[in-house]
Z-matrix of the N, CA and C atoms (Angstrom, degrees):
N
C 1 1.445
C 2 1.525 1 108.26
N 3 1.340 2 112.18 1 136.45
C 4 1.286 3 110.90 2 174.83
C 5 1.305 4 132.62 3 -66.55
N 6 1.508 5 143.56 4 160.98
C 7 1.396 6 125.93 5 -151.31
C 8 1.306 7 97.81 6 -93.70
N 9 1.207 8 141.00 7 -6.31
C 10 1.876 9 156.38 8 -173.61
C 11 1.729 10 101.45 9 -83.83
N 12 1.783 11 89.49 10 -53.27
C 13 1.784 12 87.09 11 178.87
C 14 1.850 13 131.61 12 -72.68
N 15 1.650 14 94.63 13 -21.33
C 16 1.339 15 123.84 14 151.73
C 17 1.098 16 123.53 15 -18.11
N 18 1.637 17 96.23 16 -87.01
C 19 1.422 18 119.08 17 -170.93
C 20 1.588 19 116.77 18 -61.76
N 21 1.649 20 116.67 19 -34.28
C 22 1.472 21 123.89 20 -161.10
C 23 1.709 22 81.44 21 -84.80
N 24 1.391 23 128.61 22 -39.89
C 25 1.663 24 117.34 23 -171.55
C 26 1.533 25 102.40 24 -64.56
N 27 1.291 26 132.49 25 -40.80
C 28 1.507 27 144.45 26 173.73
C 29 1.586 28 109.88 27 -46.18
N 30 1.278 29 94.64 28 -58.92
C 31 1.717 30 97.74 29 -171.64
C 32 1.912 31 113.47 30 -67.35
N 33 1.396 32 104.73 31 -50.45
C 34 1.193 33 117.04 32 158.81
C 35 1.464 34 138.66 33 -13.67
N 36 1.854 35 99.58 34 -52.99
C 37 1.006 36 119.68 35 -173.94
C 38 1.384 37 98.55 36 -99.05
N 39 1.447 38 132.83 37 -36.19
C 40 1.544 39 122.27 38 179.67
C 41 1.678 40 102.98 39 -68.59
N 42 1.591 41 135.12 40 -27.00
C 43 1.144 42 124.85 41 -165.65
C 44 1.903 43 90.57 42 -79.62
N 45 1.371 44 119.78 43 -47.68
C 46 1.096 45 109.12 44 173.93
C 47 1.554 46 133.42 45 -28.11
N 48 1.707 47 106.15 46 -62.51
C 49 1.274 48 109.10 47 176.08
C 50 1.577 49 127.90 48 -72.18
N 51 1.475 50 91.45 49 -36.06
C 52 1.656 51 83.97 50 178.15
C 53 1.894 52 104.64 51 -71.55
N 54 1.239 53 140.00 52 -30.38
C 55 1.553 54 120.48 53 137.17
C 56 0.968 55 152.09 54 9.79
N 57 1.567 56 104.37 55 -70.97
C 58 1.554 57 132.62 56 154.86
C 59 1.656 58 118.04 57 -55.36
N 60 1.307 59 100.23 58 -58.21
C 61 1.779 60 108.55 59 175.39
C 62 1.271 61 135.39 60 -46.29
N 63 1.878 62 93.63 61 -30.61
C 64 1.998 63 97.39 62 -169.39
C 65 1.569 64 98.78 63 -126.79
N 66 1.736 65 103.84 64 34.82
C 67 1.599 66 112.18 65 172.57
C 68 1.352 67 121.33 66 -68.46
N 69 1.460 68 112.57 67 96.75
C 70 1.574 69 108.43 68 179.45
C 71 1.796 70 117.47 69 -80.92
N 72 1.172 71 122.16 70 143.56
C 73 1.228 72 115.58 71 -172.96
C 74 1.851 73 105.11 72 -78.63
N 75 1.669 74 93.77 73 148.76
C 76 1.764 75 104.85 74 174.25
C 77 1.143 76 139.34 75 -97.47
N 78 0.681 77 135.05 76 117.66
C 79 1.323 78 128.26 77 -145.64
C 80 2.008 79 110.34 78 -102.27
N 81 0.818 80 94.14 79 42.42
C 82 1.853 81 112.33 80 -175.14
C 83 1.317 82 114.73 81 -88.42
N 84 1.806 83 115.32 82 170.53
C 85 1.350 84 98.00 83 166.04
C 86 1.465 85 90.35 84 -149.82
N 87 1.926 86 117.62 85 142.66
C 88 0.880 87 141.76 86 151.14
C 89 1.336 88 127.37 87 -58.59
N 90 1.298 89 123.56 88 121.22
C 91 1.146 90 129.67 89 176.82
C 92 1.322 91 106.15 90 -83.64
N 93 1.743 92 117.37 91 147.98
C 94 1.415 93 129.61 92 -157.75
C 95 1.542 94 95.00 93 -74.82
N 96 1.285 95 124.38 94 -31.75
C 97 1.738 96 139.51 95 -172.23
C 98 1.748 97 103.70 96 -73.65
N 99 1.111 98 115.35 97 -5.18
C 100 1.663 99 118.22 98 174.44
C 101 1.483 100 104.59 99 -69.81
N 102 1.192 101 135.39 100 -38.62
C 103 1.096 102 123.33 101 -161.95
C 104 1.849 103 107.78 102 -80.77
N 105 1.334 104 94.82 103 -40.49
C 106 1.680 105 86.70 104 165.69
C 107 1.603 106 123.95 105 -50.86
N 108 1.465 107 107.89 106 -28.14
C 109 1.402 108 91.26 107 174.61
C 110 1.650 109 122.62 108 -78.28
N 111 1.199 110 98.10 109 -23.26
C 112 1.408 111 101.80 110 175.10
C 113 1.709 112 109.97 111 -65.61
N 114 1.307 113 114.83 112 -55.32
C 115 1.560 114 120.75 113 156.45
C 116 1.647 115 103.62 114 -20.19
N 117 1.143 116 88.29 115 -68.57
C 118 1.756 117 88.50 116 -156.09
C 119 1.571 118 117.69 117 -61.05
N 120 1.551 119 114.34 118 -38.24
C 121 1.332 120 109.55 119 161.86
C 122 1.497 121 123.25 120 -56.68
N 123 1.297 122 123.28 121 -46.61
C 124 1.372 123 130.80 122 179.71
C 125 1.736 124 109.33 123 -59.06
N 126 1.091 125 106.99 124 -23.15
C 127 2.037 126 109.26 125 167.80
C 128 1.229 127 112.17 126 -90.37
N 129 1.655 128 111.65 127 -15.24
C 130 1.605 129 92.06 128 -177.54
C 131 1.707 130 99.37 129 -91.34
N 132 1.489 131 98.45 130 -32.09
C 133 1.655 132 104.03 131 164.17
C 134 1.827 133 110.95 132 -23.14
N 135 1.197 134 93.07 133 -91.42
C 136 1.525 135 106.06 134 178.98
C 137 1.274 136 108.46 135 -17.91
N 138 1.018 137 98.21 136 -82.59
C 139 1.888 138 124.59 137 -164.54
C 140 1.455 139 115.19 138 -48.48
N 141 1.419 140 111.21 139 -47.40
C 142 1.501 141 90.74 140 136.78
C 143 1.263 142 158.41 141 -155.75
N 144 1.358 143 90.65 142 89.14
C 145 1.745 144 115.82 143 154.07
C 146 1.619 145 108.66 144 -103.62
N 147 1.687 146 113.25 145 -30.82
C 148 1.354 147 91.05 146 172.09
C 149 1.623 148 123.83 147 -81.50
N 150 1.315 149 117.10 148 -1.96
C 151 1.954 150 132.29 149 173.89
C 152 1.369 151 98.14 150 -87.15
N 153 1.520 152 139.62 151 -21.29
C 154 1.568 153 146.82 152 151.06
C 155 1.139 154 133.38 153 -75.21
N 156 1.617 155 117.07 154 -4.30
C 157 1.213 156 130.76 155 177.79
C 158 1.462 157 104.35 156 -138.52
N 159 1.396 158 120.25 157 16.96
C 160 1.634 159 114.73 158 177.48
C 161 1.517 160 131.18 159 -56.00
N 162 1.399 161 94.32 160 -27.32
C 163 1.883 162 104.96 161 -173.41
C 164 1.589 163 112.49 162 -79.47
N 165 1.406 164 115.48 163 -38.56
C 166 1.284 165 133.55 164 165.17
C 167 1.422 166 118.64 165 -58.82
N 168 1.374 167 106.32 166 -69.15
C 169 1.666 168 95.78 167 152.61
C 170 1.362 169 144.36 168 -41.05
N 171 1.486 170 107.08 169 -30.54
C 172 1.628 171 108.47 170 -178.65
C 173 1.368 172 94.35 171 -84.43
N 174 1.171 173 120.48 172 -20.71
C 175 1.974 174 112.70 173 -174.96
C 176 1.729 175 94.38 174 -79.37
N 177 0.966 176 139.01 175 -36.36
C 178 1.302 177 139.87 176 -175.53
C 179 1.488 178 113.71 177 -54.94
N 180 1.283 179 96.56 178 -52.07
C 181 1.911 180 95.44 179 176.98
C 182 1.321 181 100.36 180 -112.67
N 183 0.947 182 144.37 181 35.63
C 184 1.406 183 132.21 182 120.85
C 185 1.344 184 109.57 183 -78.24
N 186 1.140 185 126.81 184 -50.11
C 187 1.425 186 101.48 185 150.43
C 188 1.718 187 172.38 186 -46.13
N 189 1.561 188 86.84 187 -13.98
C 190 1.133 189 129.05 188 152.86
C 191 1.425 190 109.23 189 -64.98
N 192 0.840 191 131.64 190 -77.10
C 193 1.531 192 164.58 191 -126.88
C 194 1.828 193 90.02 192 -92.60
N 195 1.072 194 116.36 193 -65.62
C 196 1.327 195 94.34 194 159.02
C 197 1.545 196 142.17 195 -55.52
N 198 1.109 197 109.57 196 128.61
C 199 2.023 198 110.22 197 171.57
C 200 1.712 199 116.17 198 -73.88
N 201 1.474 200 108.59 199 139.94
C 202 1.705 201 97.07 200 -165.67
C 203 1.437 202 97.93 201 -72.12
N 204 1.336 203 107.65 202 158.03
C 205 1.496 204 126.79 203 166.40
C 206 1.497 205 100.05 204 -88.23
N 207 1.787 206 93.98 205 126.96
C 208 1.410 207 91.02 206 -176.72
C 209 1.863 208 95.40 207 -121.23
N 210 1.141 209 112.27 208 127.89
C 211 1.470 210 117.64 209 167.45
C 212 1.228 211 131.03 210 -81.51
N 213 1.347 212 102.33 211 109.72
C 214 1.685 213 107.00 212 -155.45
C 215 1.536 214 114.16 213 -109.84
């Protein structure tokens, strides 16, 4: 391993733990309606990458979708 990748896995892991160590508790409250937003980003996620990847996709299963021609 290189001595660059070393150091960033070293630090990584010390920022990790000391993290854990000086975790003060929060005292907040989640609203039950939070999770829809998370929902809702994660569908617009989807939706579009597959309207950004439509042309590629339609070549995919049309390719599928066809049976090979076999020359016999």
């Amino acid at each position: 391993m290189s001595l660059r990748l070393q150091y960033l896995a070293t630090m990584g892991a010390l920022f990790f733990f000391l993290a854990l160590t000086f975790e003060h508790p929060a005292y907040g409250y989640t609203d039950p309606g939070s999770a829809i937003l998370v929902f809702q980003g994660l569908s617009a996620f989807i939706t579009g990458s597959l309207i950004y990847f439509r042309k590629r996709l339609r070549k995919l299963i049309n390719e599928v979708k066809r049976p090979e021609k076999r020359s016999e």
